[in-house]
C-alpha positions as CSV (number, residue, x, y, z in Angstrom):
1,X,-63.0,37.2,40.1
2,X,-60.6,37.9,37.1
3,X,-58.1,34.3,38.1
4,X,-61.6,32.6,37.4
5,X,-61.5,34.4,33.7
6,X,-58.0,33.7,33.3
7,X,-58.0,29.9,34.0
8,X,-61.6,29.5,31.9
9,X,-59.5,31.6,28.6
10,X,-56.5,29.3,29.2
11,X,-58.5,26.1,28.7
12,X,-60.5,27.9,26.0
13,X,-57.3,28.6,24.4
14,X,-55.3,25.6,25.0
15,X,-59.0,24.0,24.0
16,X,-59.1,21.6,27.2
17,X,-62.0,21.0,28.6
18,X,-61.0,18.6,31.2
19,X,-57.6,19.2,33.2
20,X,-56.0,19.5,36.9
21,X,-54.3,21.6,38.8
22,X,-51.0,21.3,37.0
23,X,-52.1,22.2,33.6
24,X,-52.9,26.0,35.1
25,X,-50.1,25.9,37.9
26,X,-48.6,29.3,36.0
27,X,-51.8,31.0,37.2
28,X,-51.0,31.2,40.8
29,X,-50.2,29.4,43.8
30,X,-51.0,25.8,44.2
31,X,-53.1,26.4,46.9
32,X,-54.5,29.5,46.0
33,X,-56.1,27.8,42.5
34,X,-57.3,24.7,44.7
35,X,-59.6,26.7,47.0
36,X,-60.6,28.4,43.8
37,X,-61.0,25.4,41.8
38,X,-63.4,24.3,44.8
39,X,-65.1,27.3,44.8
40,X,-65.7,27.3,41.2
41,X,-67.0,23.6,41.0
42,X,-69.4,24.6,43.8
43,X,-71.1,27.5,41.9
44,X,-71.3,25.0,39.0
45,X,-68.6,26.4,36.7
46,X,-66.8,23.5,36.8
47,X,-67.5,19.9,37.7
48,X,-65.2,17.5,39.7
49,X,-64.7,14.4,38.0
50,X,-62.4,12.4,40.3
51,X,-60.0,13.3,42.6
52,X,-57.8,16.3,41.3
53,X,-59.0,16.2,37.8
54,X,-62.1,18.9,36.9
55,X,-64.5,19.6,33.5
56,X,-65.9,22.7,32.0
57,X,-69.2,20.9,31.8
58,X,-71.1,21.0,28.7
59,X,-75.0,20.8,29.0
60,X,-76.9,18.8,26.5
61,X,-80.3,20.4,25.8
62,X,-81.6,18.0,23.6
63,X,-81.3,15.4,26.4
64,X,-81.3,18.2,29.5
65,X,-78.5,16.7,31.5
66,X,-74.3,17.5,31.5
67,X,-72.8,15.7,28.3
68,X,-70.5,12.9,29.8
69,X,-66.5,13.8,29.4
70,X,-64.6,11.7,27.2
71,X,-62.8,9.1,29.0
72,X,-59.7,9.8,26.5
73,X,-60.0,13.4,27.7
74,X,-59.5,12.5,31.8
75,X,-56.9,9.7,30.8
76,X,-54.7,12.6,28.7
77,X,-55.2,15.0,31.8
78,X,-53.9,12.6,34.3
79,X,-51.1,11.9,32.1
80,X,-50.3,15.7,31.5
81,X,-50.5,15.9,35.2
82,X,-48.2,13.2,36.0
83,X,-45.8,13.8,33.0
84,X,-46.6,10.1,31.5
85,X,-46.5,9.1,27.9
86,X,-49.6,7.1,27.2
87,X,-51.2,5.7,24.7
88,X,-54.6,3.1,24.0
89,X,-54.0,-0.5,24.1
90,X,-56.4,-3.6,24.3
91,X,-59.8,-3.3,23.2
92,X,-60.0,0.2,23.6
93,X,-57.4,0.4,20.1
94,X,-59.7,-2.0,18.8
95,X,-62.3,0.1,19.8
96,X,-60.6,3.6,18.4
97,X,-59.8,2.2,14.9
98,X,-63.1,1.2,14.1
99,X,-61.8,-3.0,14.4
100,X,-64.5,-3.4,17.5
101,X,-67.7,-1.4,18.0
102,X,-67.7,-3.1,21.5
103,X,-67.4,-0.2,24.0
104,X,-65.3,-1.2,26.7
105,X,-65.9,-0.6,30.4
106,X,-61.8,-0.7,31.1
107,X,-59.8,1.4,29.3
108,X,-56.1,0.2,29.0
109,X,-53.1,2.9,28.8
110,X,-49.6,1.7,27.9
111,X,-48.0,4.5,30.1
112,X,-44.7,5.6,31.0
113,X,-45.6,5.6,34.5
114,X,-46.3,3.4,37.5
115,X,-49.0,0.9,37.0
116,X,-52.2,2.9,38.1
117,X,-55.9,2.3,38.0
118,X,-58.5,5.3,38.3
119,X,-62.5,4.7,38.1
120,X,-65.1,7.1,36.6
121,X,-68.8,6.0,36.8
122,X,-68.0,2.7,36.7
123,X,-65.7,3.0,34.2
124,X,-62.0,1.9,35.1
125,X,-58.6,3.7,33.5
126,X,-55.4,1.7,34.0
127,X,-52.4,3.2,33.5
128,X,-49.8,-0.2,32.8
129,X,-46.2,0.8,33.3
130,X,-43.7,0.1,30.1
131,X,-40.2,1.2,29.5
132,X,-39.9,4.8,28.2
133,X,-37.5,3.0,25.4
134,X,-41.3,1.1,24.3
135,X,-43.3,4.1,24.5
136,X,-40.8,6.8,23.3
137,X,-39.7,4.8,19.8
138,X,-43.0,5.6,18.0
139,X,-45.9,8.1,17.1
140,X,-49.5,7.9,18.5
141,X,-51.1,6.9,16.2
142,X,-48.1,4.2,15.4
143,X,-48.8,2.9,18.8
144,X,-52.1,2.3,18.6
145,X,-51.8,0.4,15.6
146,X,-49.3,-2.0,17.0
147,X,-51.2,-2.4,20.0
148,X,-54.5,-3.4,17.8
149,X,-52.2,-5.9,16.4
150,X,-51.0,-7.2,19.1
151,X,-54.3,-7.5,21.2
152,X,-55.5,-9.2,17.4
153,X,-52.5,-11.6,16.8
154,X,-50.9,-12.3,14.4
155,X,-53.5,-15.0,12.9
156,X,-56.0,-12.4,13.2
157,X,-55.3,-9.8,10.6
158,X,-57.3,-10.3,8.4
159,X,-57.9,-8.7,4.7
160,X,-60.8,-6.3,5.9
161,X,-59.5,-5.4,9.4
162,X,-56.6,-4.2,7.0
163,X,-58.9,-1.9,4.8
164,X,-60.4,-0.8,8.1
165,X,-57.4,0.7,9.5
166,X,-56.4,1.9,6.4
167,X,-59.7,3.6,6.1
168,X,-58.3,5.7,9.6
169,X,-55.5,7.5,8.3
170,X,-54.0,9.5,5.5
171,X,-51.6,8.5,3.0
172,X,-48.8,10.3,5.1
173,X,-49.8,8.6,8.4
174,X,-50.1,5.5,6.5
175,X,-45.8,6.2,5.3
176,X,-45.1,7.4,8.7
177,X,-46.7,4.3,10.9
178,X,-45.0,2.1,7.8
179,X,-41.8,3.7,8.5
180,X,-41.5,3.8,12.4
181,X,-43.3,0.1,12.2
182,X,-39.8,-0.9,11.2
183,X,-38.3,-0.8,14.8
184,X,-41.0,-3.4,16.2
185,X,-41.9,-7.1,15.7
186,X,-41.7,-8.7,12.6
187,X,-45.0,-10.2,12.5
188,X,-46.3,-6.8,13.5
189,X,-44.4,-4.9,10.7
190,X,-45.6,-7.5,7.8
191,X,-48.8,-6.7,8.7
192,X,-48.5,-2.9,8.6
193,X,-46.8,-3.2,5.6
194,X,-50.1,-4.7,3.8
195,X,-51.6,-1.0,4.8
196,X,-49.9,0.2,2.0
197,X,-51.4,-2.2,-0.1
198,X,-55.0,-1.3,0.3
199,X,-56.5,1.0,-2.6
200,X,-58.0,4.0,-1.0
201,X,-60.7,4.2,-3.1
202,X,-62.0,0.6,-2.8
């Protein structure tokens, strides 16, 4: 049983706890590591989540039941697994910088891939397809800011949504977003600029 030790250390290493096929492919052959993926989520070592994508599961003992996966976690495995760029947009960037406490039921990827939708208990992940040119020009956490703007509008930012963001990230991220900011909409860039505005310590 040592290719079951060997693909448990590699997502201990690599610390993923949620991943398919494709992010142990180096391990041996593809259908060699399915039948012992399926063998290893029937014993229990692992856990199926939806098609092609698997969990170490993590058991919560103060409620006795498996700890849920994040749905950020299967979203960043299907995107390793297709080779997509993706980041948060919508509500869920709302939701990530601290704008909404609203949890959303659909989380909405900006991806570099095909328009895609996946469903985990009840929850749906869509993948929406735009140009590698929109998704390549800018850092994470850039992105999601600009797509908390734009799901805002631009008669929307107000004052304390500012100091909330600001709130998120360091005084480098803040000069790096600033920066790379400069390549998108106007609008969007006078807003981020007021980031820079905001006293830390208020």
């Amino acid at each position: 049983m040592t290719i079951d030790k060997d693909i448990l250390n590699r997502l201990n290493e690599q610390n993923i706890s949620v991943f398919t096929i494709n992010d142990i492919i180096d391990l041996g052959s593809y259908d060699n590591l399915r039948k012992i993926l399926e063998r290893m989520t029937k014993s229990g070592t692992l856990r199926r989540l939806i098609r092609g994508v698997y969990e170490i599961p993590k058991y919560n003992k103060t409620f006795n039941m498996f700890a849920s996966p994040s749905i950020d976690d299967i979203a960043k495995a299907l995107a390793r697994n297709f080779n997509w760029d993706i980041y948060p947009s919508g509500n869920y960037a709302l939701n990530i910088l601290g704008i909404s406490t609203q949890i959303p039921s659909k989380y909405i990827y900006i991806s570099s891939g095909p328009n895609r939708k996946y469903e985990y208990e009840g929850n749906i992940i869509f993948f929406k397809h735009a140009t590698l040119k929109e998704t390549n020009s800018f850092s994470y956490i850039t992105n999601i800011v600009i797509q908390a703007f734009k799901e805002l509008g631009k008669d929307n930012i107000t004052d304390e949504i500012i100091k909330l963001i600001r709130h998120k990230f360091s005084s480098d991220e803040i000069n790096l977003i600033c920066e790379e900011a400069k390549k998108t909409t106007i609008w969007i860039y006078q807003n981020i600029l007021r980031l820079k505005e905001v006293n830390i310590h208020e």
